[in-house]
C-alpha positions in Angstrom: 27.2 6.6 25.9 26.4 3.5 23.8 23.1 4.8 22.6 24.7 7.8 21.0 27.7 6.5 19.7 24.6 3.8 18.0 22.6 7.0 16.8 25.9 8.7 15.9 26.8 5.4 13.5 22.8 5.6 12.7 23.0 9.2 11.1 26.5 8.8 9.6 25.6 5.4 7.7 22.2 6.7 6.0 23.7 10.2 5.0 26.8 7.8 3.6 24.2 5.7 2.0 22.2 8.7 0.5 24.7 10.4 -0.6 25.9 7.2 -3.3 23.1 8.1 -5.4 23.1 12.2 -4.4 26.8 12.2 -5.4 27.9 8.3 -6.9 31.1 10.1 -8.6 33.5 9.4 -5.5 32.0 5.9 -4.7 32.4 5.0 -9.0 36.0 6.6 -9.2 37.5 4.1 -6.1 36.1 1.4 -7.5 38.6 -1.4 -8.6 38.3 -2.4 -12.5 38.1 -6.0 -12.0 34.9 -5.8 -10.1 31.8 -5.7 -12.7 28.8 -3.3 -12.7 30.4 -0.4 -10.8 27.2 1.6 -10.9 24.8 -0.9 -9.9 27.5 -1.6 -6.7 27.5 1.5 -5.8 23.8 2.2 -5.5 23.6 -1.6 -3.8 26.2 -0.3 -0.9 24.2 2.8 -0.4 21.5 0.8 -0.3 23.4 -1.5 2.4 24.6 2.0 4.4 20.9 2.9 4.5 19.3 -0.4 5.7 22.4 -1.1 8.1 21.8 2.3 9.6 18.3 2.5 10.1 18.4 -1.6 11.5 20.4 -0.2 14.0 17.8 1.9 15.4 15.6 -0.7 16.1 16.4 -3.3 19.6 15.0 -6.3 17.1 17.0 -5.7 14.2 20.1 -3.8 15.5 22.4 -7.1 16.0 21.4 -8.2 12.3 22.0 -4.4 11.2 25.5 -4.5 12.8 26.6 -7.6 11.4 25.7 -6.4 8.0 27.5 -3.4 8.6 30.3 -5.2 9.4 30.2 -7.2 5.7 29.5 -4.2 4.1 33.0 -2.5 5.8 34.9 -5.8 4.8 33.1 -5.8 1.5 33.9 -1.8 0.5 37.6 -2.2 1.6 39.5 -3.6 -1.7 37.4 0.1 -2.8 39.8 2.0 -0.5 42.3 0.2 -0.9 42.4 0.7 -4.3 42.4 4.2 -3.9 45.4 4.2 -1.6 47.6 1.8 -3.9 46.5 3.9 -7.1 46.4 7.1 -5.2 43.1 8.1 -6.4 41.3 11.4 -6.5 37.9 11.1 -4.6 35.6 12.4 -7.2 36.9 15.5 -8.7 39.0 16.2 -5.5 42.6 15.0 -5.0 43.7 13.7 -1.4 46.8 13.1 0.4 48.7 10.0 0.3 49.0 9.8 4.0 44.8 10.5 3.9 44.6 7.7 1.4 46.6 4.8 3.7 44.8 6.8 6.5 41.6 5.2 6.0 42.5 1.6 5.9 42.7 1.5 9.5 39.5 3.6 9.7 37.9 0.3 8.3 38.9 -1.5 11.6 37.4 0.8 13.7 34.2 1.1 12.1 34.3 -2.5 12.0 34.7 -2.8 16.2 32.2 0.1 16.4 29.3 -2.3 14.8 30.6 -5.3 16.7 29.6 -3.4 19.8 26.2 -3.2 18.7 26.2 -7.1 18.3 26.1 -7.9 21.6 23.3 -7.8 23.3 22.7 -5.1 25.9 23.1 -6.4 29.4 19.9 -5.9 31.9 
């Protein structure tokens, strides 16, 4: 179960990183106005997604890839919550409130799903 939940993160992660420069609108719009260079940050995350992903593939770079992951979930999170304090669209679609709030908590458990792959698999 383990291994696909890892290739399950592994698909999600590089289709979320491909998709900030395939579609950047969403990532650009959530971004809070006190952080500078929205653009290059969000072509730096996808970048992040991407990497994090694909490290996670790999037995020598999956813990490294999953503690990344986990910065970059920590790191994105003032993004989302800025959407749900400002209620903000996500691109050129509006979302529920409730949707909005609803993803804070998602951050937690994306966070424990890459701390999983941290630990080293027993033998």
């Amino acid at each position: 179960m383990k291994t696909i939940l890892r290739w399950v993160l592994t698909v999600v992660m590089v289709i979320a990183g491909i998709n900030h420069f395939y579609n950047p609108a969403p990532y650009l719009g959530m971004m809070p106005d006190a952080l500078p260079a929205h653009a290059l940050l969000v072509q730096l995350s996808g970048v992040a997604e991407i990497l994090g992903g694909l490290g996670l593939i790999l037995p020598q770079t999956r813990r490294l890839a999953a503690w990344g992951l986990i910065a970059l979930f920590v790191a994105v999170f003032p993004a989302n919550l800025n959407m749900a304090l400002n209620h903000l669209p996500l691109g050129d679609k509006p979302v529920p409130q409730w949707a909005l709030w609803a993803r804070l908590p998602l951050q937690v458990v994306l966070i424990a799903w890459a701390y999983w792959f941290t630990k080293r698999d027993k033998r």
